[in-house]
GUKE-736852 format. One line per field, with one value per residue (C-alpha): residue in one letter; residue number from 1; x, y, z. Coordinates in steps of 0.5 Angstrom, whole numbers, padded with zeros to 4 digits. Layout:
<rs>
rest A|... .
nr NUM|... .
c1 X|... .
c2 Y|... .
c3 Z|... .
</rs>
This chain:
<rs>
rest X|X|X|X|X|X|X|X|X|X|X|X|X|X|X|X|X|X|X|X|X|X|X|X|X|X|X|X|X|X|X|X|X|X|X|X|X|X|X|X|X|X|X|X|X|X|X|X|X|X|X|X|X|X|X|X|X|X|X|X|X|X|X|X|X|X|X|X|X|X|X|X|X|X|X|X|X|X|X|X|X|X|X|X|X|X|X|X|X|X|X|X|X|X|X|X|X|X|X|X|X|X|X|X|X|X|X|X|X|X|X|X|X|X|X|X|X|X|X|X|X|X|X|X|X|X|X|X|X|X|X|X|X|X|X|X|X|X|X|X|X|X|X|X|X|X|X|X|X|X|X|X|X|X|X|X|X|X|X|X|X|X|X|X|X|X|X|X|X|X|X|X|X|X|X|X|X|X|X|X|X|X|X|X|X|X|X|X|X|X|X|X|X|X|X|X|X|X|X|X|X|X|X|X|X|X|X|X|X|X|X|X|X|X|X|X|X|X|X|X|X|X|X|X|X|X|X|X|X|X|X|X|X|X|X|X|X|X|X|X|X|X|X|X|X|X|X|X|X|X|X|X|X|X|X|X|X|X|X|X|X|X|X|X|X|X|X|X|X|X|X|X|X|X|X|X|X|X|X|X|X|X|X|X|X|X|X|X|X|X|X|X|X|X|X|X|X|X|X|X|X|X|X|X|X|X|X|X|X|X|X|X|X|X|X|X|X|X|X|X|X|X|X|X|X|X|X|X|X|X|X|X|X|X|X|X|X|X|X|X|X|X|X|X|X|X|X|X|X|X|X|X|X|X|X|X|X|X|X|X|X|X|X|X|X|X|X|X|X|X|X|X|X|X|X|X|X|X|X|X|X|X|X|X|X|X|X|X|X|X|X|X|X|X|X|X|X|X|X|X|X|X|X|X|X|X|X|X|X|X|X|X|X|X|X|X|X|X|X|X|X|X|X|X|X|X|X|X|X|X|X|X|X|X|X|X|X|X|X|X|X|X|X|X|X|X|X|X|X|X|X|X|X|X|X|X|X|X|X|X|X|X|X|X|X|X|X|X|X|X|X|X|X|X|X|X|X|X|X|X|X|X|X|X|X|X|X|X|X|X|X|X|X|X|X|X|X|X|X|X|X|X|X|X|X|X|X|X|X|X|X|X|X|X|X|X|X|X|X|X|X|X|X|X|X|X|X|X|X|X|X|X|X|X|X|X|X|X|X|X|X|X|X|X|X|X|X|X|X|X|X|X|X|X|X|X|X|X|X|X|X|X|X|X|X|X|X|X|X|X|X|X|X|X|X|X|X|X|X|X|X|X|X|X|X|X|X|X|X|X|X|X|X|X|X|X|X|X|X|X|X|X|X|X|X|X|X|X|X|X .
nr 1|2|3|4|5|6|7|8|9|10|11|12|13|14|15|16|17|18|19|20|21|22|23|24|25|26|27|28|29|30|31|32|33|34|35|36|37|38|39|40|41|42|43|44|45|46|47|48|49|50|51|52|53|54|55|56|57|58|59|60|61|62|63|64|65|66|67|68|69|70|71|72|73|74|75|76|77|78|79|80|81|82|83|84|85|86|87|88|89|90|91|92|93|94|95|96|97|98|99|100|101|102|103|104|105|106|107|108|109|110|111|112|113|114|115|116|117|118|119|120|121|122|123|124|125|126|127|128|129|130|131|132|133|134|135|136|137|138|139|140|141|142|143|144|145|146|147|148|149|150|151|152|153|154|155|156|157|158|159|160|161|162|163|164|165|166|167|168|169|170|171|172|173|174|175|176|177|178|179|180|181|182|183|184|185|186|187|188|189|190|191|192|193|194|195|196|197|198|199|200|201|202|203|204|205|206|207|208|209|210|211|212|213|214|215|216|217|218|219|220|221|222|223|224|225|226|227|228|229|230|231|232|233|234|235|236|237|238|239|240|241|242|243|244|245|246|247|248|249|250|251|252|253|254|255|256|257|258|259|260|261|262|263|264|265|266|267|268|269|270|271|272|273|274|275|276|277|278|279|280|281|282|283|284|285|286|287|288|289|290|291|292|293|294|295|296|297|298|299|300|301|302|303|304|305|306|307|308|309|310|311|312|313|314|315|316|317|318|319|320|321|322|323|324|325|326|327|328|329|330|331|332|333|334|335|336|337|338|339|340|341|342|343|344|345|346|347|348|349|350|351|352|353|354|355|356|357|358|359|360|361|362|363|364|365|366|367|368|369|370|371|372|373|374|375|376|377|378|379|380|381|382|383|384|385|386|387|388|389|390|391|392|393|394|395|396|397|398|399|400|401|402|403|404|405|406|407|408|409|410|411|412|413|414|415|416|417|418|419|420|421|422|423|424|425|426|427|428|429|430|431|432|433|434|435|436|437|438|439|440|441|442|443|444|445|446|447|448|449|450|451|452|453|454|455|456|457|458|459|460|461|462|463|464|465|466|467|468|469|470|471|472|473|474|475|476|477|478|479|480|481|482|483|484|485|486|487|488|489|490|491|492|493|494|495|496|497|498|499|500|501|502|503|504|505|506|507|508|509|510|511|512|513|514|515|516|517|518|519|520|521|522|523|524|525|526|527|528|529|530|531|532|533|534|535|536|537|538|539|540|541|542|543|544|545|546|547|548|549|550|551|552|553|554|555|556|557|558|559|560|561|562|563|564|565|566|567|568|569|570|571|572|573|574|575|576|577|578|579|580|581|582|583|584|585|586|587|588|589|590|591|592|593|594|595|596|597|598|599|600|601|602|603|604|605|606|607|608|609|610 .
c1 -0035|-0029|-0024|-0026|-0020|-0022|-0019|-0019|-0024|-0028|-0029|-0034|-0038|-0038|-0043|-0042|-0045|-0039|-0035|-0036|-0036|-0029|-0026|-0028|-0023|-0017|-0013|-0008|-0006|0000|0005|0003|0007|0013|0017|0012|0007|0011|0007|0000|-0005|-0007|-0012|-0009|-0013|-0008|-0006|0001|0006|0010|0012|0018|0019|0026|0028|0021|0018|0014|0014|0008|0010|0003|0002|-0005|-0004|0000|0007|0008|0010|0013|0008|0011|0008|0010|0007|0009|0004|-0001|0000|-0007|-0005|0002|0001|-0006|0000|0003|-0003|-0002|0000|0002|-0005|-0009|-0013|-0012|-0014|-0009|-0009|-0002|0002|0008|0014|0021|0025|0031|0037|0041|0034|0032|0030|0033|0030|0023|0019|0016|0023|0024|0018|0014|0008|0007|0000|-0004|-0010|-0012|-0017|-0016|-0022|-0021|-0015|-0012|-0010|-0002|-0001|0001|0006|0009|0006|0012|0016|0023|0022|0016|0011|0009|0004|-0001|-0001|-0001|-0007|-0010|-0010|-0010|-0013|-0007|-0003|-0006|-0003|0004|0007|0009|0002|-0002|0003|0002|-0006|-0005|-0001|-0007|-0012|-0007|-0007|-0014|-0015|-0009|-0012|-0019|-0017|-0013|-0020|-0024|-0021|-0021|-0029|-0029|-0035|-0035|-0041|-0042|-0044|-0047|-0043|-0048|-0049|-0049|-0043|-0040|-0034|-0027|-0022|-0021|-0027|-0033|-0035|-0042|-0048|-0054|-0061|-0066|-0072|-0070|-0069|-0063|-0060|-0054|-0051|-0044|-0039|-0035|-0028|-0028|-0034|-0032|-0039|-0042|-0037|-0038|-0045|-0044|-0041|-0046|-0050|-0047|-0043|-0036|-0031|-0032|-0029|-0029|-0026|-0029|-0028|-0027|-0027|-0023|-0024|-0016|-0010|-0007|0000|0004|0001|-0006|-0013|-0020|-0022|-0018|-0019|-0017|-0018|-0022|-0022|-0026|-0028|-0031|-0029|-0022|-0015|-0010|-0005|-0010|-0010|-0003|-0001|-0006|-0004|0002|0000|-0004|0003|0007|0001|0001|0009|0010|0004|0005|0012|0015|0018|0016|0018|0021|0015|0014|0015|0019|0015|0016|0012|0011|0016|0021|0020|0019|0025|0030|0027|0023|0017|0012|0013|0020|0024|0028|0032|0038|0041|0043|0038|0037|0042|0039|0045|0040|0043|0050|0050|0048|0055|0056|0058|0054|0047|0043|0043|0043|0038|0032|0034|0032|0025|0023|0025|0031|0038|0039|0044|0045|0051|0050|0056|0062|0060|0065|0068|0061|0063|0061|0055|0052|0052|0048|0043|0042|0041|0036|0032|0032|0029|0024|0022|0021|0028|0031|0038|0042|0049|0053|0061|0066|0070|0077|0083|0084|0077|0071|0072|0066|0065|0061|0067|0070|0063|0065|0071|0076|0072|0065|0067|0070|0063|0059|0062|0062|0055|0054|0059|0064|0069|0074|0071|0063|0059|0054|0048|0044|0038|0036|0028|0022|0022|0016|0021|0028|0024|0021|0027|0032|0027|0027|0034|0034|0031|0034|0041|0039|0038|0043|0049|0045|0043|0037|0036|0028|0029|0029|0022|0022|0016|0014|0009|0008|0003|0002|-0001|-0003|-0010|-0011|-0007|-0008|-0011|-0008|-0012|-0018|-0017|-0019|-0017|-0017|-0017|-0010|-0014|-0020|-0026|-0028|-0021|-0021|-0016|-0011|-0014|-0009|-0010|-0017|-0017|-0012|-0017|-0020|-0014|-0009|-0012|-0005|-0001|-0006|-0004|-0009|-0010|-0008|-0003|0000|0004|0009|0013|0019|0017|0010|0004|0000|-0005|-0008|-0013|-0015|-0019|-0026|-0030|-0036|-0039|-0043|-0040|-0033|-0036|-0039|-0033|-0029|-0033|-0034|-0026|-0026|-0031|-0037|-0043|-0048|-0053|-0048|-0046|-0053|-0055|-0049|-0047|-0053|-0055|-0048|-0049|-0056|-0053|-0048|-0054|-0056|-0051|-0045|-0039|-0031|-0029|-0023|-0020|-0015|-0015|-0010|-0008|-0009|-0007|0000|0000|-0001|0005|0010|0010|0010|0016|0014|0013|0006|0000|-0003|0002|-0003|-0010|-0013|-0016|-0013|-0014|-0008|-0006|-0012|-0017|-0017|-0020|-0016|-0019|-0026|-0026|-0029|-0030|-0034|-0041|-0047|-0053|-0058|-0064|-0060|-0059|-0065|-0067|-0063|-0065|-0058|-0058|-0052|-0051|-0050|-0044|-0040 .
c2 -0043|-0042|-0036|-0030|-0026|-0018|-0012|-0006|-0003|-0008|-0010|-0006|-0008|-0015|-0017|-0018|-0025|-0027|-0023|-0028|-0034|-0032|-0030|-0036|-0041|-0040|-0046|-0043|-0036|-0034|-0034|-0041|-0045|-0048|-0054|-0059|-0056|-0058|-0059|-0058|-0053|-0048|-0042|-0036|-0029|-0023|-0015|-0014|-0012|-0011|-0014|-0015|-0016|-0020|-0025|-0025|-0027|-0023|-0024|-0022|-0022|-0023|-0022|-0023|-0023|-0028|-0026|-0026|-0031|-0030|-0032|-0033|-0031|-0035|-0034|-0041|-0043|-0038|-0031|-0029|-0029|-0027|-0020|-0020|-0019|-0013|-0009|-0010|-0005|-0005|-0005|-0010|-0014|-0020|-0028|-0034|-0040|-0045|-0050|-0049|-0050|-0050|-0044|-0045|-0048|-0040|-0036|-0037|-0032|-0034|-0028|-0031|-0037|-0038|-0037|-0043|-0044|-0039|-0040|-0042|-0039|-0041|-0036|-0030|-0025|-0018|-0017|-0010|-0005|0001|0008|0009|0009|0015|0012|0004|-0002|-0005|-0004|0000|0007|0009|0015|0019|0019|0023|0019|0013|0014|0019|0012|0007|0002|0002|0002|-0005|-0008|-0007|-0013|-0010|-0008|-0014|-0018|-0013|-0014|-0022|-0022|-0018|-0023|-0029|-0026|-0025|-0032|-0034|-0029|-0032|-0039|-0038|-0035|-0040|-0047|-0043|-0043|-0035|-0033|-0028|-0022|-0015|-0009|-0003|0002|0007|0008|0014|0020|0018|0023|0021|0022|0023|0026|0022|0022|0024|0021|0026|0023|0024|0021|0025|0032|0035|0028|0025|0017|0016|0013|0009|0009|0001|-0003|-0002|-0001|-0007|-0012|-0011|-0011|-0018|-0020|-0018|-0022|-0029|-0028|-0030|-0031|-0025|-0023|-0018|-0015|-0009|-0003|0003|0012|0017|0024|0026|0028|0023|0020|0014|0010|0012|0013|0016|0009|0004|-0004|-0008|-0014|-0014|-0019|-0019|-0025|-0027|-0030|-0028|-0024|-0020|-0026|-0030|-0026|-0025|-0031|-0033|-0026|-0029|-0036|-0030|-0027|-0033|-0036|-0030|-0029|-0038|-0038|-0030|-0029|-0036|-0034|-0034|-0029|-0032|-0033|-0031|-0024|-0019|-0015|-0008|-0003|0003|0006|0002|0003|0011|0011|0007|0009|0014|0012|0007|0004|0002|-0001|-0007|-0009|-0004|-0001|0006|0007|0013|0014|0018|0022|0027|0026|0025|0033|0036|0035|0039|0047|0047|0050|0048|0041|0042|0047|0042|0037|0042|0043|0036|0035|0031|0030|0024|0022|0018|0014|0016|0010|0012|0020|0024|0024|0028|0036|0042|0043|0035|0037|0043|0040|0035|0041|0045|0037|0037|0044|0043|0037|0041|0042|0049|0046|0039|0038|0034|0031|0028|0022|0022|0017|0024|0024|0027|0034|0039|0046|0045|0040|0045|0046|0039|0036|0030|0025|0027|0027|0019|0017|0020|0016|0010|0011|0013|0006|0011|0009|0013|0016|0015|0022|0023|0026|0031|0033|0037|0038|0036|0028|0029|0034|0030|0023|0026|0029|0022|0018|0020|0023|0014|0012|0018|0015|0008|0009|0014|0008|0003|-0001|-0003|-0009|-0011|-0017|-0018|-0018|-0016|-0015|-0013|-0012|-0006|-0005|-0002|0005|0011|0010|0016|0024|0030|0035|0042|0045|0041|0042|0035|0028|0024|0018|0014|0009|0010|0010|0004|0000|-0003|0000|-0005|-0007|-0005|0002|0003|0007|0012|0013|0018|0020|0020|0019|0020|0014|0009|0003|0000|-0006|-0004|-0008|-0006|-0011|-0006|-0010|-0006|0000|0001|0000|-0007|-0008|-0005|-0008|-0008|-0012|-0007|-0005|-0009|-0006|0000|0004|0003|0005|0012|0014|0014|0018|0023|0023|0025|0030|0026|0028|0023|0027|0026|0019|0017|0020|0017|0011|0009|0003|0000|0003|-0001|-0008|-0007|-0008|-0015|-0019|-0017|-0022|-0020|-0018|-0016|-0017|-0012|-0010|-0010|-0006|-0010|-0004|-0004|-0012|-0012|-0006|-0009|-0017|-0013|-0010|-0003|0005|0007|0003|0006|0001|-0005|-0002|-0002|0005|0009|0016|0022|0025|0030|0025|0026|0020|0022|0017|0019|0026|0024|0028|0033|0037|0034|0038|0042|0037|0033|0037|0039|0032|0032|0039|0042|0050|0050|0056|0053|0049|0055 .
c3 -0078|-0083|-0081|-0085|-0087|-0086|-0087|-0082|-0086|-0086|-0080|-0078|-0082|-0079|-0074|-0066|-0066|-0073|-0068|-0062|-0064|-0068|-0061|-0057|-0061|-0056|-0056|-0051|-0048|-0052|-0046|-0045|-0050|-0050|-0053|-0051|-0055|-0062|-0067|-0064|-0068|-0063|-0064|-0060|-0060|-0057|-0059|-0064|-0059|-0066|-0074|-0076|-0084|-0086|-0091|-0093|-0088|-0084|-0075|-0070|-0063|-0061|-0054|-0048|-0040|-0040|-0044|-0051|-0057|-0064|-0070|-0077|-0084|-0090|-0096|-0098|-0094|-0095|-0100|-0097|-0090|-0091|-0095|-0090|-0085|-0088|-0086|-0078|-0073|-0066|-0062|-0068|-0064|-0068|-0068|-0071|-0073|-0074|-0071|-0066|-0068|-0065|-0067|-0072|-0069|-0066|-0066|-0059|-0054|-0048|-0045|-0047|-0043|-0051|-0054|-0056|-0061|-0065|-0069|-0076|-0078|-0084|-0081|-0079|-0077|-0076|-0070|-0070|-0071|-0067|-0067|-0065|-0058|-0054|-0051|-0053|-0050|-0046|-0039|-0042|-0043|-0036|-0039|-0035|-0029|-0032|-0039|-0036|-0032|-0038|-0043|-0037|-0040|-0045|-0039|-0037|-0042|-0040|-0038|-0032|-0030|-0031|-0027|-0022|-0022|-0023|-0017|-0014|-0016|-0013|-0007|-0005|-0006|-0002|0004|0003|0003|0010|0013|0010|0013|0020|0019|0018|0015|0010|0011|0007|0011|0008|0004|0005|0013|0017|0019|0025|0024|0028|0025|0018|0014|0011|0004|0004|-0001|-0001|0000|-0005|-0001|0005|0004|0007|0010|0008|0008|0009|0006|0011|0013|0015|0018|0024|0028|0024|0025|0032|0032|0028|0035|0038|0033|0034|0028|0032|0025|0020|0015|0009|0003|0004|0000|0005|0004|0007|0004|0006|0003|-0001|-0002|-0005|0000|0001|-0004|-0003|-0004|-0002|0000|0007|0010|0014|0021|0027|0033|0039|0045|0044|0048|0044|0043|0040|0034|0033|0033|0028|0024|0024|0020|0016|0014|0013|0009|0004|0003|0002|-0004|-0006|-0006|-0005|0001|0008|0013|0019|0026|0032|0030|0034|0039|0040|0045|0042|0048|0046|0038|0039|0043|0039|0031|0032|0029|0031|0024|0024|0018|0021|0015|0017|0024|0026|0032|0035|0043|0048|0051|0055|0061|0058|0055|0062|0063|0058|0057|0051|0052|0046|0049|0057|0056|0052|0057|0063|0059|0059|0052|0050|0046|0042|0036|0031|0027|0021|0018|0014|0012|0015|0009|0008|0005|0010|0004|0004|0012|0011|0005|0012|0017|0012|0011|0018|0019|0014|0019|0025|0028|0030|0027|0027|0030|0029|0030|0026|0029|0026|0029|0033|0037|0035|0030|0031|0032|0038|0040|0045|0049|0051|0055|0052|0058|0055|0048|0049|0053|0047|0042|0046|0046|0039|0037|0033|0029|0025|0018|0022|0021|0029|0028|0034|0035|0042|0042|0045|0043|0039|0035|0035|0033|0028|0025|0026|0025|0018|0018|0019|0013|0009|0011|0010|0003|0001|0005|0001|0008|0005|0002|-0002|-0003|0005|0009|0016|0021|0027|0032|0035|0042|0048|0045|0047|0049|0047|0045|0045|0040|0040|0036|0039|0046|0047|0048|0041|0041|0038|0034|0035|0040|0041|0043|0050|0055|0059|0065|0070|0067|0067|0075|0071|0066|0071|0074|0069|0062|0057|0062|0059|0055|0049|0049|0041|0036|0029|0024|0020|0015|0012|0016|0013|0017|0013|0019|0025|0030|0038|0042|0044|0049|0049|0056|0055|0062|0059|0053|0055|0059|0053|0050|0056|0056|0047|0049|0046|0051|0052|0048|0042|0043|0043|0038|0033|0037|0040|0035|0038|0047|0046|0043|0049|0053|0050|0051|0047|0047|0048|0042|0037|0031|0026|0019|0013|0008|0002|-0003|0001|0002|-0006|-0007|-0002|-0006|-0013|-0010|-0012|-0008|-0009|-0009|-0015|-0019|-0016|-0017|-0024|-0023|-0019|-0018|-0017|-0011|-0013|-0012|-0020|-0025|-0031|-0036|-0033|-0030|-0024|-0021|-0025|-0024|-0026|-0028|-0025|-0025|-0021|-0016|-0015|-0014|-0009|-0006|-0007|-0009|-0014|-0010|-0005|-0007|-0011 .
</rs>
């Protein structure tokens, strides 16, 4: 078919068959062509990322998903083409035809993977032209959220956004591969199930074949990949879509994707160290690096005592101390009097910020009161000692052993906080990760995991009045600790494990209960009578009758794992369409109302949902 030269106006009058066979000649993607390309005829296809015009000449920077290439007109190659050229604007969409060509001696762009070469073209096609859009194609100058996710497939085509979803694509190959060569297998479950609220709140799908009765979106596959245990089925995996109707953050989505694992015949270290394999895998093909195996272990205790979070970031110090017993040789009632209520008084160096002015301290006091402490204390150690108004409640031999605790030297700011632990981990927890960043401790080129296990099996709801359970119901109790379910439910342990890699949770997983009696007494501890526990799990209690196999597994957050390897703070930066911290679509509008003979198809009174 010969090339057909078409002005904007022109091209709607063409027809979609001309159109198709015109764009299935690509020789090449644009980001493709190097030197070693001189002299070959290529068919490129692409968007007009910009024009220049100089000297005469006229240059395109045509770009596609992978990168740009400069495309030269010269009318004393084709007059037609040339002034054809004047009439693209950013955003055409356009096909060409040329030969590559070296750049002249001094032009290159070292910046540029096809820097060195540009495309001499003798053939155009305009495929279809474009309105201006509302903000450039290009990393340098970020438009706003709103915007970008409003025009989200102008956003797509920024350089940065693509690399984003390819590095998406190249790590879901890379997870499957891994969980195909050890002979796992991968198996859907349903998207619509039944509502089994525990923890977050379920999306519900109203049936119109059975009036008043709702599906549920699920949260994970839980349920049916241990019914697929059950079944024989004893390596599956699955990547699965999941739904939790919460409120919503950087790092979380209504609708969200996991890695979902699950075997037989298996102990907890079995899947850690495969995990662990997993992890090293990713990092090596994605990345190009490979964090270092075995990784650490910390039980809970131990990461809640020295972090004050169950997900600590390992890349940098500043470990909480525990000075409780110390402070209750002191004068200063604040602190011997959290001791004396079961609470605690722990400190934190915060390295070189003496220098801090009495201002900077109070912009931490009010950051800690926002997180739950009636205030912070705190001490300067200068070559004197240790400076504080608080310092005269303590004697000179006390206030040295503080320090020594502490680890601090002339110029170091000691932080404190006296409370119940929850309270004084969740203010120096995150007071860490404030100073960690603000002492520039951080590195993100630096990958650091970590196990965390031994959890609570389960907690306490306040609000309840009932147990909860840490993970959720269907997590195995540690052996040894299996009398204390009936004697003293909050000591024991869960057979739960959790990978955090920079201070954020990428995975989660436990080995199951597969015993219908263990089973049912988890339930009467969550307050699940059996009448109840039937009605929603009975599918699962009966399945435990006929054979269910020990069983266990762990699910990765996808999203996050994408968001950590593209170096970037929210996981909306690596889904093609996000939605914001409203559960807003902005492209689409979703959610929106729908008309009243759907809802009546339905059996929804609008009334009802005013």
């Amino acid at each position: 078919m010969p090339i057909m030269y078409l002005r904007p106006s022109s091209i709607d009058n063409i027809s979609p068959t001309v159109l198709l066979s015109v764009a299935m000649k690509r020789s090449h993607y644009c980001g493709q062509l190097t030197a070693k390309h001189v002299d070959n005829e290529v068919v490129l296809n692409g968007w007009v990322h910009r024009r220049r015009d100089h000297g005469g000449l006229t240059f395109i920077d045509l770009r596609d998903r992978e990168g740009l290439v400069q495309v030269v007109f010269n009318p004393q190659i084709s007059e037609a083409i040339h002034e054809q050229a004047h009439t693209l604007r950013s955003e055409f969409v356009i096909e060409v035809k040329g030969k590559v060509a070296l750049r002249p001696e001094g032009t290159e762009n070292r910046d540029l993977p096809t820097g060195e070469v540009e495309i001499l073209a003798d053939d155009l096609v305009i495929l279809n032209p474009a309105l201006t859009p509302p903000f450039l194609i290009e990393d340098d100058g970020e438009p706003s959220e709103a915007l970008r996710l409003k025009y989200r497939y102008l956003d797509l085509r920024r350089p940065s956004v693509q690399q984003n979803l390819i590095l998406r694509h190249r790590l879901s190959k890379t997870m499957r591969r891994f969980l195909d060569d050890r002979d796992f297998l991968e198996i859907e479950t349903p998207f619509l199930t039944k509502s089994t609220p525990e923890g977050a709140r379920d999306y519900l799908v109203p049936s119109r074949l059975n009036s008043g009765e709702f599906y549920a979106l699920p949260q994970s596959p839980q349920l049916f990949k241990q019914i697929l245990m059950v079944s024989g089925f004893d390596r599956y995996y699955q990547v699965v879509r999941c739904f939790r109707d919460e409120d919503l953050r950087a790092d979380r989505q209504p609708e969200f994707t996991q890695i979902d694992i699950e075997m037989s015949f298996i102990e907890q270290e079995d899947i850690l160290s495969m995990m662990e394999d997993f992890l090293k895998t990713i990092f090596s093909e994605v990345k190009g690096i490979a964090p270092e195996t075995p990784i650490p272990r910390l039980t809970y205790k131990e990461a809640m005592a020295r972090f004050g979070v169950d997900k600590p970031d390992l890349r940098f110090g500043l470990e909480l101390k525990d000075l409780s017993d110390l402070v209750l040789k002191s004068d200063f009632k604040v602190f011997r009097q959290a001791v004396e209520k079961k609470g605690s008084v722990k400190g934190i160096n915060a390295k070189g910020l003496a220098k801090l002015s009495r201002k900077e301290i109070e912009e931490l006091t009010q950051k800690a009161i926002e997180l739950g402490a009636k205030g912070l204390a705190w001490m300067k150690v200068t070559e004197e000692g240790l400076e504080a108004p608080i310092a005269k409640f303590f004697k000179p031999e006390l206030l040295k052993e503080i320090r020594e605790c502490l680890e601090g030297v002339p110029g170091d700011l000691l932080l404190f906080c006296a409370d119940k632990d929850e309270v004084v981990h969740q203010v120096l927890g995150s007071l860490r990760l404030v100073l960690g960043k603000q002492l520039n401790l951080i590195d993100p080129l630096v990958f650091k995991p970590l196990w965390v296990t031994d959890f609570p099996l389960l907690e306490y709801n306040e609000d309840e009045k009932r147990y909860v359970a840490r993970h959720h119901p269907f997590t195995a109790p540690m052996d040894e600790d299996l009398e204390l379910l009936s004697s003293d439910p909050p000591q024991v342990r869960a057979k739960a494990y959790d990978l955090v890699l920079n201070g954020v949770e990428i995975g989660g997983g436990s080995i199951r209960i597969y015993k219908r009696d263990i089973q049912m007494k988890m339930f009467d501890l969550l307050g699940i009578q059996k009448e109840e526990a039937e009605s929603k799990f009975g599918f699962l209690l009966e399945a435990f009758q006929y054979g269910a196999p020990p069983h266990g597994g762990i699910a990765f957050g996808f999203d996050r794992i994408a968001a950590i390897l593209a170096g970037v703070d929210s996981i909306r930066e690596v889904i093609a369409f996000p939605k914001t911290q409203k559960g807003i679509c902005m492209m689409t509008n979703a959610p929106s109302s729908v008309t009243p003979k759907q809802l009546k198809e339905l059996h929804i009174r609008k009334e009802s949902i005013l």
